[in-house]
N, C-alpha and C positions, 0 to 999 in steps of 0.2 A: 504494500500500500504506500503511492507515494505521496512525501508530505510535503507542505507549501514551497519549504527550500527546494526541493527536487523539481517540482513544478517550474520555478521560477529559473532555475536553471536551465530546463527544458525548453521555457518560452523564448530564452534570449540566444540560444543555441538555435531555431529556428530563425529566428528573426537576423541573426548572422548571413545564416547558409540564404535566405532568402536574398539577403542584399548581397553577398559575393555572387551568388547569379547572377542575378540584374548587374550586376559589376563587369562580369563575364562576358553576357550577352552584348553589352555596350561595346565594348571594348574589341569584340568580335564584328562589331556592326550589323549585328543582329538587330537593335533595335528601329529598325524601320517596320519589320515585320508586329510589330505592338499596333492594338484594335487601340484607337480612342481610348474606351475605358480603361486600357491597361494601360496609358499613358497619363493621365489624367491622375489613374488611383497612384503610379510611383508619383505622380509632381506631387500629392497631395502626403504621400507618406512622409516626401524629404520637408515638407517642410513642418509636420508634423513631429518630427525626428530634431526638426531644428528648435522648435518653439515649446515643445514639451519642458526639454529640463530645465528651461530658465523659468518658464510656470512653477514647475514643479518644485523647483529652487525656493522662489519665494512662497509657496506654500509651506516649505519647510521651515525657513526660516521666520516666516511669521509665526507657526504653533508651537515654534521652538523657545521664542521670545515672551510670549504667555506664558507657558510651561516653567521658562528659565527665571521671568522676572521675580514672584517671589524670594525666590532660593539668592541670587543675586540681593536684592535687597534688603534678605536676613544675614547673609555676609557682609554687606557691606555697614550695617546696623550694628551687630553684637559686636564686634572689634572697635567700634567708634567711640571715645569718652563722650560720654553727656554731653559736656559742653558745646560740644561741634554740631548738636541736632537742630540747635539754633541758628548756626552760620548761613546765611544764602549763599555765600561762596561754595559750600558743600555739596555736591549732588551726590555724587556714586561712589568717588573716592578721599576716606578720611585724610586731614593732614598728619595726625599718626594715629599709632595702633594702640592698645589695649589689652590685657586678659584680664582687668581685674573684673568686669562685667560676667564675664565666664565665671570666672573662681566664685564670686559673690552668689549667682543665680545658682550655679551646682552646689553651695552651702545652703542654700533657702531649700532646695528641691531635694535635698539630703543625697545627694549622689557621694558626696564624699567621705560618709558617716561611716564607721564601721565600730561596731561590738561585738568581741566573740561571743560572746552570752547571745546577744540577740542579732544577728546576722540578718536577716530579713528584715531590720529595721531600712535599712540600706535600700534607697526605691530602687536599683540598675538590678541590685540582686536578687529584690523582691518579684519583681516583673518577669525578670527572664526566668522563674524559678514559677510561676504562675502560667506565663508563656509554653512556656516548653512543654510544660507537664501538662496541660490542656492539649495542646496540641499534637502531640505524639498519640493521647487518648481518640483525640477526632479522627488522626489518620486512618487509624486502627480500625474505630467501630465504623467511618462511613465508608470504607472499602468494602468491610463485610456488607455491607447494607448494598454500598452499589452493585458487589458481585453478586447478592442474590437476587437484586433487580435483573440483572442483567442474561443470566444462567438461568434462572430456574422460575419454574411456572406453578403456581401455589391459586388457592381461592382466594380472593380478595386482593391480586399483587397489582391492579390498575387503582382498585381506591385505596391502596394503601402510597403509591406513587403519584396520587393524586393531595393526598397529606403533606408529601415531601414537597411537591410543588407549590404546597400554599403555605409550605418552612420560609421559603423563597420570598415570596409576595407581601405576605404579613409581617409588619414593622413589629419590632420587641416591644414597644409599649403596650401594645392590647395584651402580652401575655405577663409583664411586670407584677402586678398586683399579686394576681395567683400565687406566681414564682413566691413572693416573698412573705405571702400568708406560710405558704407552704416548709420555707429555710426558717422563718424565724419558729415557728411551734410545729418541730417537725416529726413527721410521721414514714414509717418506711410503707412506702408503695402507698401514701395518702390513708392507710388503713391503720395502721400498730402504732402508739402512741410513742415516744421515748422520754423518759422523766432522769433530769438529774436528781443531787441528791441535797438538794435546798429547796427550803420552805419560801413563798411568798407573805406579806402581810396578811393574806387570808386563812393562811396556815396549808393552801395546796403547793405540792410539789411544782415544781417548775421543769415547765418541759426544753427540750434540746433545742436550742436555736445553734441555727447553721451562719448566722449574719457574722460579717468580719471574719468567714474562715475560708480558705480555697476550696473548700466541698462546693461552695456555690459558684464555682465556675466547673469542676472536675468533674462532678454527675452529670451535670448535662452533657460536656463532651463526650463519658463516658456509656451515655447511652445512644451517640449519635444525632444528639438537641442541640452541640456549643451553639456559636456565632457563626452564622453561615453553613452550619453544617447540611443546610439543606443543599445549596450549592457544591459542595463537596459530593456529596449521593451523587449527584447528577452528574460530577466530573465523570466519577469513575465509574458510575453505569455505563454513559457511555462510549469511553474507554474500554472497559472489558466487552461490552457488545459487536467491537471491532475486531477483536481477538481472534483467530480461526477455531471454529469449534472443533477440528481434528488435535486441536493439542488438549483439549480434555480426553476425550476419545483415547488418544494414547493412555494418557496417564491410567483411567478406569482402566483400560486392560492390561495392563500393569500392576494394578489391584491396589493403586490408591482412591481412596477415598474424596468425598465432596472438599471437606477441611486439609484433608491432607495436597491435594492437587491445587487448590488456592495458595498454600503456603507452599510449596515446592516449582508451582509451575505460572499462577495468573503474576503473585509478588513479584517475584526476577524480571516478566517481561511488562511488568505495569513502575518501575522503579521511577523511570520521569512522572508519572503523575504525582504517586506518590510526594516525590521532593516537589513540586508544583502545587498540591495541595499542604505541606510541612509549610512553604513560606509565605502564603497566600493566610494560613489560618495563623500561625507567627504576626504579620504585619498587623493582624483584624483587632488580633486579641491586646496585641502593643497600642492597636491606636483606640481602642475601646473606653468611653468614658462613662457612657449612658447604662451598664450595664452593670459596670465596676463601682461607680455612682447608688447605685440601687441597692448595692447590696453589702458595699464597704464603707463604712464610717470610721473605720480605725487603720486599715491598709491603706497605703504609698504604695499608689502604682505612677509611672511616668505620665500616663493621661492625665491621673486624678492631679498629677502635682502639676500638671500645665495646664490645665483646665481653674485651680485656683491659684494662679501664681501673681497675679492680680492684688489679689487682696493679700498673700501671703508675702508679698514684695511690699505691703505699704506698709504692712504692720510692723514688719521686721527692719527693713532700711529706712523708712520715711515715718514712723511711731506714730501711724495710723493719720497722718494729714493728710489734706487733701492735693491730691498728685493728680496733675493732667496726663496724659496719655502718652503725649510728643516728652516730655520728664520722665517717664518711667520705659518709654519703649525699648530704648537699648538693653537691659535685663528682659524685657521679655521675647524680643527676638534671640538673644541669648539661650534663653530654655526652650524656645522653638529650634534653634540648630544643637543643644543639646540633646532631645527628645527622638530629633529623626536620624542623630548620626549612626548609633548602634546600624538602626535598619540601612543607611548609607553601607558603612561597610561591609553589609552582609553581604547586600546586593552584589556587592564589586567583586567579591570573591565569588557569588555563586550566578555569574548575569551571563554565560553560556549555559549551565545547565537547567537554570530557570526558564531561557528562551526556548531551550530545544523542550524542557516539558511542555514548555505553553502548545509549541506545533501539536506534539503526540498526545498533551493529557484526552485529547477532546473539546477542547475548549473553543478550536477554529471549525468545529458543528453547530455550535448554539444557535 
């Protein structure tokens, strides 16, 4: 099966041989023998040929400068002392540079904290220890879920991928509330009650709240719920629906098993979605506030601490006065190139094999 880069190689491999022909033929003085419209379509192709890429030039470079301008203007921002935010002389480039805006915002945002006693007070550590471990659980359950979508034919597998489809569609807020009836007085499977072992003023036990602990992110990836995990289903459904079904076939008569053929033979040749769906669910749960919001009042994650850095930058540098926006911006673009760099780097290290998932996960079916 070939995939986009193959394709696109193909078409320009053609579009060569087609013009060293016409190359050929010219040059042969063959071309008197061209009808009109064969003449017509090559004057119409050369200049098609000519006019395209300087189109296509500035097409790029206009959604490149979109794209680029924030990112540019939070560098050029967090390195710039305060004072120069006021200069009109200033546009793009400060007259000098800075880290103390870095140092000061990774102090407020606690990046730089560390206790061996309490290690996870640390938001860098806390996140990617919340991160990971979510996400590695998504991988896991929504693969299962999209290879049974995908392989096997059961009563009710259209409305139940009809559920998955409206994981997709349906915003997190309609299901909030539920969620956190459900974390804070919590019950296994919404049925069996669990009681610590303290009294309330009314003298009843107090039952198990899940609020402020990573269960309320981990269950639900764990069964296939996280963030986007409906998205995810649907990568690798349709992913393994692509697969040749003789390489099941083999395996069964070989005399593995449903579970055992998945783990031996779908895992190895689905490995790009996988990492496509690992960094995809990584970036969701990094930039996730609304969620982490809902259900953390006492965890530091990197959203929650960019999401209040605002107010957490007045009270701590500015001892709660009142601060204009264009005063305090340099800290907060700061924690804005603080917040994305993690995910910078990752990218940069993994931006081949992230691409080539994107071709093979399924993704260029949707």
């Amino acid at each position: 099966m070939a995939t986009n880069r193959e394709e696109r190689e193909f078409e320009k491999e053609r579009k060569r041989a087609i013009k060293a022909r016409y190359d050929r033929m010219k040059a042969e003085g063959l071309e008197k023998y061209f009808t009109p419209d064969q003449i017509r379509y090559n004057r119409n192709q050369r200049i098609l040929g000519a006019v395209w890429p300087v189109f296509r030039g500035l097409i790029i470079f206009g959604l490149g400068f979109v794209i680029m301008y924030p990112l540019l203007f939070m560098l050029s921002t967090a390195f710039r002392p305060n004072t120069q935010m006021s200069d009109p002389s200033i546009v793009w480039l400060p007259k000098t540079l800075t880290m103390s805006n870095i140092k000061e915002t990774a102090h407020v945002m606690k990046f730089d904290t560390w206790d061996w006693k309490k290690p996870l007070d640390n938001t860098i550590l806390n996140t990617v220890v919340l991160n990971v471990v979510a996400s590695v659980l998504q991988v896991i359950t929504c693969s299962i879920t999209g290879y049974g979508f995908a392989r096997f034919k059961f009563k009710g597998r259209n409305l139940l991928f009809a559920v998955v489809l409206l994981m997709i569609i349906v915003p997190p807020q309609i299901t909030t509330i539920p969620l956190y009836i459900q974390y804070a007085y919590f019950k296994i499977f919404g049925i069996v009650p669990l009681y610590t072992g303290n009294v309330d003023a009314d003298g009843n036990r107090e039952m198990v709240s899940l609020i402020n602990s990573g269960l309320t992110m981990y269950l639900p990836a764990l069964f296939a719920n996280g963030i986007k995990a409906g998205l995810f289903i649907y990568i690798f459904r349709q992913f393994f629906r692509g697969l040749p079904k003789e390489l099941e076939d083999a395996a069964y008569l070989d005399g593995c098993g449903p579970f055992e053929t998945y783990v031996k033979i779908m895992i190895p040749n689905a490995k790009t979605s996988f990492l496509t769906v690992f960094l995809f669910s990584i970036v969701w749960y990094w930039n996730d506030f609304y969620v982490s919001s809902s259900f953390f009042t006492q965890n530091n994650t990197v959203a929650l601490m960019l999401k209040n850095l605002n107010a957490t930058l007045t009270a701590t540098l500015f001892n709660n006065q009142s601060i204009s926006v264009r005063q305090i911006i340099v800290w907060l673009e700061s924690g804005c190139l603080l917040s994305i760099l993690p995910l910078l780097i990752m990218y940069t290290f993994l931006q081949k094999y992230f691409v080539e998932g994107v071709e093979r996960s399924g993704l260029t079916g949707m």
